[in-house]
N, CA, C and O atoms as a GROMACS GRO file, in nm:
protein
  356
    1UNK      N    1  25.604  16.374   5.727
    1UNK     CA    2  25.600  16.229   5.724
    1UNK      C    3  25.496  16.179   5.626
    1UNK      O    4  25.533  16.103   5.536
    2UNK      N    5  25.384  16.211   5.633
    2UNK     CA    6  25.239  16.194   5.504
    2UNK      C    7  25.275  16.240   5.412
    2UNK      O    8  25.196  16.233   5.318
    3UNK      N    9  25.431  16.321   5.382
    3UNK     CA   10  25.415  16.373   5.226
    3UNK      C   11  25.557  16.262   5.212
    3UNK      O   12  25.647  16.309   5.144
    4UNK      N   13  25.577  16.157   5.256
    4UNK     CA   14  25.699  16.065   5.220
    4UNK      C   15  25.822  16.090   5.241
    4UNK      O   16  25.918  16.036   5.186
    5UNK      N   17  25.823  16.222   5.374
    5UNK     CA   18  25.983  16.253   5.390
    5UNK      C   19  25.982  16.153   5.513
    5UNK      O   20  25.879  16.092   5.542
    6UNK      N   21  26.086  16.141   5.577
    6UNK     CA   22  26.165  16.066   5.641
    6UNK      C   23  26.191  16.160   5.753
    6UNK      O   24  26.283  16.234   5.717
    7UNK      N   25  26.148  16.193   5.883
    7UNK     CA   26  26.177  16.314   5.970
    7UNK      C   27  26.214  16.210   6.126
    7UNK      O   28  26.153  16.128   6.194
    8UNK      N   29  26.338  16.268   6.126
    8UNK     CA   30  26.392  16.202   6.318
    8UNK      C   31  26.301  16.340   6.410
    8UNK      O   32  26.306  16.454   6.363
    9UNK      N   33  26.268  16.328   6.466
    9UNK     CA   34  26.222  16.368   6.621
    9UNK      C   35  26.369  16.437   6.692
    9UNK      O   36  26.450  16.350   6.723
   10UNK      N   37  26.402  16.545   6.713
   10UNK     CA   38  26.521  16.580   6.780
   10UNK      C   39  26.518  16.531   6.961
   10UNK      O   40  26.420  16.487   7.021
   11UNK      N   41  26.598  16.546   6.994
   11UNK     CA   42  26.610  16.502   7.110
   11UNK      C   43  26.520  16.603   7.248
   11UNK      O   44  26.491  16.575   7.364
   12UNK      N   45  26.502  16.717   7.167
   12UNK     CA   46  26.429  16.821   7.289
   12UNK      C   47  26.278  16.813   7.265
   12UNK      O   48  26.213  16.888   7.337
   13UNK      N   49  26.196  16.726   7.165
   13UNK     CA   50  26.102  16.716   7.096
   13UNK      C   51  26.011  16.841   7.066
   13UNK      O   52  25.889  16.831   7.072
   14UNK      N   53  26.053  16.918   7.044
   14UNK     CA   54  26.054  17.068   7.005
   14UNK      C   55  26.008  17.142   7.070
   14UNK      O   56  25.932  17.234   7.038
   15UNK      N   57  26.065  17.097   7.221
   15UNK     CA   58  26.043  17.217   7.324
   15UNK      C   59  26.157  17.310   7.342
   15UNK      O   60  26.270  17.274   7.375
   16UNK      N   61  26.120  17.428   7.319
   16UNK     CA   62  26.254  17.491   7.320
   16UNK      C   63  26.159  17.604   7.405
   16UNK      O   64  26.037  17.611   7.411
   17UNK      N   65  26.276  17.701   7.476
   17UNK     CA   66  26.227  17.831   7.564
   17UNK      C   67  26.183  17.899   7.440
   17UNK      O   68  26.217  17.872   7.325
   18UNK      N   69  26.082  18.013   7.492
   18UNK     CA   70  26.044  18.114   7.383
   18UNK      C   71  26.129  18.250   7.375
   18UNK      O   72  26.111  18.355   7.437
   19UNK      N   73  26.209  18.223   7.300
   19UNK     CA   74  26.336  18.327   7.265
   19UNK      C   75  26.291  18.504   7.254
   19UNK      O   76  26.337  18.595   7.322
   20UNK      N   77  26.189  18.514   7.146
   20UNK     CA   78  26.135  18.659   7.147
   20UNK      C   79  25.980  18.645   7.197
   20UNK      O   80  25.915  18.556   7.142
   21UNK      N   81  25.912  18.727   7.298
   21UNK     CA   82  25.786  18.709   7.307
   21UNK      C   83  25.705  18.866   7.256
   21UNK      O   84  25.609  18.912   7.317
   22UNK      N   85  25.752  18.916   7.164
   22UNK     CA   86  25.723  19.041   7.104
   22UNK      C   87  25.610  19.023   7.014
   22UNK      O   88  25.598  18.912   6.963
   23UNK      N   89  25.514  19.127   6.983
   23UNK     CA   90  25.415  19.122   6.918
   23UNK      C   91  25.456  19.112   6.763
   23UNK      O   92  25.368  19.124   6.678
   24UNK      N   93  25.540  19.097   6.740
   24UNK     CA   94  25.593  19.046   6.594
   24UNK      C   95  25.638  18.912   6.585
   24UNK      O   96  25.598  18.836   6.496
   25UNK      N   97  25.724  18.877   6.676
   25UNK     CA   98  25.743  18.718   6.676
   25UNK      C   99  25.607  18.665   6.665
   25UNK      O  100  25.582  18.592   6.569
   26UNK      N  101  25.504  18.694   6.762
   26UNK     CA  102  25.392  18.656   6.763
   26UNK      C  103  25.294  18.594   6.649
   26UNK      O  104  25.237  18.485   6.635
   27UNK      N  105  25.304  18.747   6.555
   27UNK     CA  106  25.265  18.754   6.391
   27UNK      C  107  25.274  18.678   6.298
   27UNK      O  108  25.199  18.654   6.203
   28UNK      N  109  25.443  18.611   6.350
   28UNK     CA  110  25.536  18.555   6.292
   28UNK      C  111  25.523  18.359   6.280
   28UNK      O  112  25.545  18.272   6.196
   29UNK      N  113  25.475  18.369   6.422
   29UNK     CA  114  25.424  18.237   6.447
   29UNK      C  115  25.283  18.240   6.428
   29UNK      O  116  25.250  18.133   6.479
   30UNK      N  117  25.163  18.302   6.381
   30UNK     CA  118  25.019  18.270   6.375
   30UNK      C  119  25.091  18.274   6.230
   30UNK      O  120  25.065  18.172   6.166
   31UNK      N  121  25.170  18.361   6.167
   31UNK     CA  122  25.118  18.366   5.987
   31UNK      C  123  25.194  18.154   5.958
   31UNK      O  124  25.126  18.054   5.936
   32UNK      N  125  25.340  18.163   5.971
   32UNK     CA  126  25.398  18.035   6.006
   32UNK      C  127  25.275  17.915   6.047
   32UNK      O  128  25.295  17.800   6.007
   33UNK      N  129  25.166  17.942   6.116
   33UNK     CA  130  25.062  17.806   6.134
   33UNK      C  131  24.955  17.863   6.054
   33UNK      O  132  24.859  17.786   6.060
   34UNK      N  133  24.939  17.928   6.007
   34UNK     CA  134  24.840  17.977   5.912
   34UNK      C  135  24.880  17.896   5.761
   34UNK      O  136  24.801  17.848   5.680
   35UNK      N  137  25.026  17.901   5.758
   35UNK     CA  138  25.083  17.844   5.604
   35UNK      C  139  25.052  17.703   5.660
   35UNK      O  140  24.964  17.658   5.588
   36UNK      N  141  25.068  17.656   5.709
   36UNK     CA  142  25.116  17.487   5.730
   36UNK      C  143  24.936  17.440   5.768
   36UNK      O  144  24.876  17.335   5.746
   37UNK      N  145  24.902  17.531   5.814
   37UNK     CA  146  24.755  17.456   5.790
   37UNK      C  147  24.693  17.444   5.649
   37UNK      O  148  24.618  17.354   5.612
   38UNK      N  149  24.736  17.550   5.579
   38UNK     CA  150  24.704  17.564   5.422
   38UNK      C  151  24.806  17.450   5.375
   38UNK      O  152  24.740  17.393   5.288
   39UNK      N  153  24.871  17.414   5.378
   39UNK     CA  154  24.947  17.323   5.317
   39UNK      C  155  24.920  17.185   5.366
   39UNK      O  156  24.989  17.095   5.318
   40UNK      N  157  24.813  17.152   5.471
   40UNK     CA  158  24.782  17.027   5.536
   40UNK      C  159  24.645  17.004   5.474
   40UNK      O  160  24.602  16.889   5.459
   41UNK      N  161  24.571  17.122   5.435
   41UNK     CA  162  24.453  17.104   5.384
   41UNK      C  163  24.510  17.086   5.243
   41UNK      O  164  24.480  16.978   5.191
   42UNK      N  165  24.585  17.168   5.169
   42UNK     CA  166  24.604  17.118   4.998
   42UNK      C  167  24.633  17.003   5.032
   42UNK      O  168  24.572  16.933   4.951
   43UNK      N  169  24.694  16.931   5.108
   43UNK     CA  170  24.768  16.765   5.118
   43UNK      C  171  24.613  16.651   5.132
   43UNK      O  172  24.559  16.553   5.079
   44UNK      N  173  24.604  16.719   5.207
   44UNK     CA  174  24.462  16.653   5.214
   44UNK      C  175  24.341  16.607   5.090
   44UNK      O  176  24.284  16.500   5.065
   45UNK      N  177  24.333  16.761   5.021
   45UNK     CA  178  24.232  16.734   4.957
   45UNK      C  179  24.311  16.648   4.804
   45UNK      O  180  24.242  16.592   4.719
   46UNK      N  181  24.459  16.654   4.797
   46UNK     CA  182  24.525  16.558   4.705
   46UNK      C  183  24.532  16.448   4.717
   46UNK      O  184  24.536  16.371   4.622
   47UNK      N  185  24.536  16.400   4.876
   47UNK     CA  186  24.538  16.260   4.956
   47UNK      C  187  24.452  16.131   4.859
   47UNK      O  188  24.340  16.157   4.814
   48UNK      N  189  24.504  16.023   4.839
   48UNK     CA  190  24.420  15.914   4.793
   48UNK      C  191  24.393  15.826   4.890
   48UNK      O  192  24.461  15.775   4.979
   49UNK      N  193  24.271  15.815   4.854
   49UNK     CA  194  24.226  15.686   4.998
   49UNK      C  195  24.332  15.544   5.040
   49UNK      O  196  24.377  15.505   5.148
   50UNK      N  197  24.344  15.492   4.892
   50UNK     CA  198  24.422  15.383   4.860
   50UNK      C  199  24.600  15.410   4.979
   50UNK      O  200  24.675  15.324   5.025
   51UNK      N  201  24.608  15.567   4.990
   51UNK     CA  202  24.720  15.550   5.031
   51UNK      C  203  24.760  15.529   5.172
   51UNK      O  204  24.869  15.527   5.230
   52UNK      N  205  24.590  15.509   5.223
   52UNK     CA  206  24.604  15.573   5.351
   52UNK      C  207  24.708  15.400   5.425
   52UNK      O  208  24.780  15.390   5.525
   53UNK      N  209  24.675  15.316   5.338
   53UNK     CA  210  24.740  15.187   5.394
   53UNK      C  211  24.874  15.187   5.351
   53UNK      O  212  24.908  15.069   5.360
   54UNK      N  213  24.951  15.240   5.318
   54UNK     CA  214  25.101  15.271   5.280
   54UNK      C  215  25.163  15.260   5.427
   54UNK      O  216  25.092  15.266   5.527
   55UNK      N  217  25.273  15.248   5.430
   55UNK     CA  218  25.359  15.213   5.562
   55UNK      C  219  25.459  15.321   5.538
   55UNK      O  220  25.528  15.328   5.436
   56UNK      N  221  25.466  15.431   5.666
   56UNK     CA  222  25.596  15.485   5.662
   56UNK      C  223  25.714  15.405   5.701
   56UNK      O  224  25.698  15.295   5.753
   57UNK      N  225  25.829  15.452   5.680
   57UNK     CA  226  25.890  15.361   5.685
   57UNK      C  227  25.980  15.364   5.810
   57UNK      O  228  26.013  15.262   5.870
   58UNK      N  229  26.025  15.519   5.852
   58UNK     CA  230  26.103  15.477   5.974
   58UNK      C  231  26.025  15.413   6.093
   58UNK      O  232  26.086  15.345   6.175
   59UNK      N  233  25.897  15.432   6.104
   59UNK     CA  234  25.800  15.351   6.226
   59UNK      C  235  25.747  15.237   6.215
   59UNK      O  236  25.715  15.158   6.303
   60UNK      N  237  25.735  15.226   6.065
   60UNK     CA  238  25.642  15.086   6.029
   60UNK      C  239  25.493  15.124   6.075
   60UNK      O  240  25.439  15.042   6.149
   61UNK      N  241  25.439  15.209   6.048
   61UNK     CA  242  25.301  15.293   6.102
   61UNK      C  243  25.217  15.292   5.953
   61UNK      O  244  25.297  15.308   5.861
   62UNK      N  245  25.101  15.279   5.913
   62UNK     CA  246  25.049  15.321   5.816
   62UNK      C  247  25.033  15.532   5.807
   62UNK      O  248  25.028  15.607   5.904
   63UNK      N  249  25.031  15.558   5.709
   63UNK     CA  250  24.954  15.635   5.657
   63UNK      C  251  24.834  15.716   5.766
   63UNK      O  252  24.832  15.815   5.839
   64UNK      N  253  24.756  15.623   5.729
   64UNK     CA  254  24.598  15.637   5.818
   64UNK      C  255  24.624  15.693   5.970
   64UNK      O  256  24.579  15.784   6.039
   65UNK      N  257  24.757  15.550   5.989
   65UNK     CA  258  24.783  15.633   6.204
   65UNK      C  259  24.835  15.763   6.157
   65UNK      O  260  24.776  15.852   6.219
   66UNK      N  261  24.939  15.822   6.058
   66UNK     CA  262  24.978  15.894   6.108
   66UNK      C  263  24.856  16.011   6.111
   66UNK      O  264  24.832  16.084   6.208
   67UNK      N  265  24.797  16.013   6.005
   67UNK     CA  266  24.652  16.109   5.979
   67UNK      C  267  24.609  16.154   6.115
   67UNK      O  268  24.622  16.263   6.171
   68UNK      N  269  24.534  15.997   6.170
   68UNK     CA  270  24.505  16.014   6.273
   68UNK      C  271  24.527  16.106   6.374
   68UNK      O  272  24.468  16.191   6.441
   69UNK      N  273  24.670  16.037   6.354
   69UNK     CA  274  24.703  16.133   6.513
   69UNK      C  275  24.750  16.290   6.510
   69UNK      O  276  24.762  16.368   6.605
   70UNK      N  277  24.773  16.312   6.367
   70UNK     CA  278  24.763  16.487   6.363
   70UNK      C  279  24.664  16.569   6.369
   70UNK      O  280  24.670  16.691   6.385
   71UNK      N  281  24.538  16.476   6.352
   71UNK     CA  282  24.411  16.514   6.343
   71UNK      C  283  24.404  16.498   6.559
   71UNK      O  284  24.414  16.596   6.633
   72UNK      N  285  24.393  16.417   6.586
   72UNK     CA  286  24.408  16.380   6.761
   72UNK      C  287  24.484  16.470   6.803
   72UNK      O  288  24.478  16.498   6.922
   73UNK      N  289  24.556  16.525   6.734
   73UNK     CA  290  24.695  16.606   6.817
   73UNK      C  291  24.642  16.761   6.796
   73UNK      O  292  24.697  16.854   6.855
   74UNK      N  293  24.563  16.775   6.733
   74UNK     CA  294  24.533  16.920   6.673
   74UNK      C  295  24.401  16.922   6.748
   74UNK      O  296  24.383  17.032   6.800
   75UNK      N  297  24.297  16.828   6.773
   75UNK     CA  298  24.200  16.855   6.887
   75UNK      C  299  24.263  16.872   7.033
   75UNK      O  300  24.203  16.937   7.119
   76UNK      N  301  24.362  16.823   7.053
   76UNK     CA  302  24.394  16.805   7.154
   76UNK      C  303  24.498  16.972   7.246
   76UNK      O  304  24.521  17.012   7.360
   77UNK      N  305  24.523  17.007   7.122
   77UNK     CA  306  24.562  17.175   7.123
   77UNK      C  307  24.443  17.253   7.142
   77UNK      O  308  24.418  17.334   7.231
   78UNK      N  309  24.361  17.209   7.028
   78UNK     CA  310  24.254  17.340   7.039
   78UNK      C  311  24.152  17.338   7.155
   78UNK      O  312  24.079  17.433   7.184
   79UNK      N  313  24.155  17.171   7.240
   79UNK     CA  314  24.117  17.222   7.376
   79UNK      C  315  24.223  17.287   7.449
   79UNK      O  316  24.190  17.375   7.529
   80UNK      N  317  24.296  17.270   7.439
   80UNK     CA  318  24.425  17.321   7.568
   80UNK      C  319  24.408  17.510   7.558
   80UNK      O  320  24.435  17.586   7.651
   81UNK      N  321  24.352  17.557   7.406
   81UNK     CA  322  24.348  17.700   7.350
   81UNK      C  323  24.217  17.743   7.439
   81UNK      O  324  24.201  17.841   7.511
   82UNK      N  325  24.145  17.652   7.415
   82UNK     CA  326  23.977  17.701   7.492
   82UNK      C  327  23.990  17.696   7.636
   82UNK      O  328  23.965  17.792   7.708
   83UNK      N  329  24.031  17.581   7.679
   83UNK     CA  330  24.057  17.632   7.839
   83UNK      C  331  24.095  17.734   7.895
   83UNK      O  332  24.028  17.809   7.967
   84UNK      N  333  24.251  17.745   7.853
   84UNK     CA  334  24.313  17.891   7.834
   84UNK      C  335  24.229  17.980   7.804
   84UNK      O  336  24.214  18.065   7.892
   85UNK      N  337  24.158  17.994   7.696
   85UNK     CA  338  24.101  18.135   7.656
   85UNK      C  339  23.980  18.158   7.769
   85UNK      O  340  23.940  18.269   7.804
   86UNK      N  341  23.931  18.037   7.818
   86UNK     CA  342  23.801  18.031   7.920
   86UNK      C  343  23.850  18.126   8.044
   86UNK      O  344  23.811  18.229   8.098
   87UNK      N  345  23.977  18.017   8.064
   87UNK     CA  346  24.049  18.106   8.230
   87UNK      C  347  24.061  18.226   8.194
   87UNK      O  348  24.002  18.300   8.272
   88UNK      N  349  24.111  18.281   8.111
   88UNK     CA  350  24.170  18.459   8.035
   88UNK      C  351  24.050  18.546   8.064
   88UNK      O  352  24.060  18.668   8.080
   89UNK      N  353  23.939  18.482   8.071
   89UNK     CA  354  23.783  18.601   8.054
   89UNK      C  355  23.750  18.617   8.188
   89UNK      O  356  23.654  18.687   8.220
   0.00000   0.00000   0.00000
């Protein structure tokens, strides 16, 4: 959406069962968020301030909210990771 695509939300909002839980799927999904964090930070450090007031368009949302809330949404995981990892010890 911050790089100007146009994305619908599917109807299961991307909860789906976990199909393989094998130590390769696993791999598969850390390397998969490993790329997309590298590709949120290049976006970032290309980002212009000026743009942050731009309006997407299917929400009518600026820029800035959406920032926001991926930034809100990504603290909001990495407590849910620490709890978890707290209970695990």
């Amino acid at each position: 959406r911050v790089q100007g695509n146009v994305i619908i939300t599917p109807a299961n909002s991307y909860f789906e069962p976990i199909a393989d839980n094998s130590a390769s799927a696993l791999k598969k999904t850390i390397t998969k968020l490993e790329d997309s964090q590298i590709q949120w930070l290049n976006f970032l450090q290309d980002f212009k301030v000026e743009d942050f007031s731009k309006i997407y368009p299917n929400n009518k949302m600026t820029y800035y909210v959406h920032v926001h809330g991926v930034v809100q949404h990504y603290a909001y995981h990495l407590g849910q990771i620490t709890l978890l990892s707290k209970y695990l010890q």
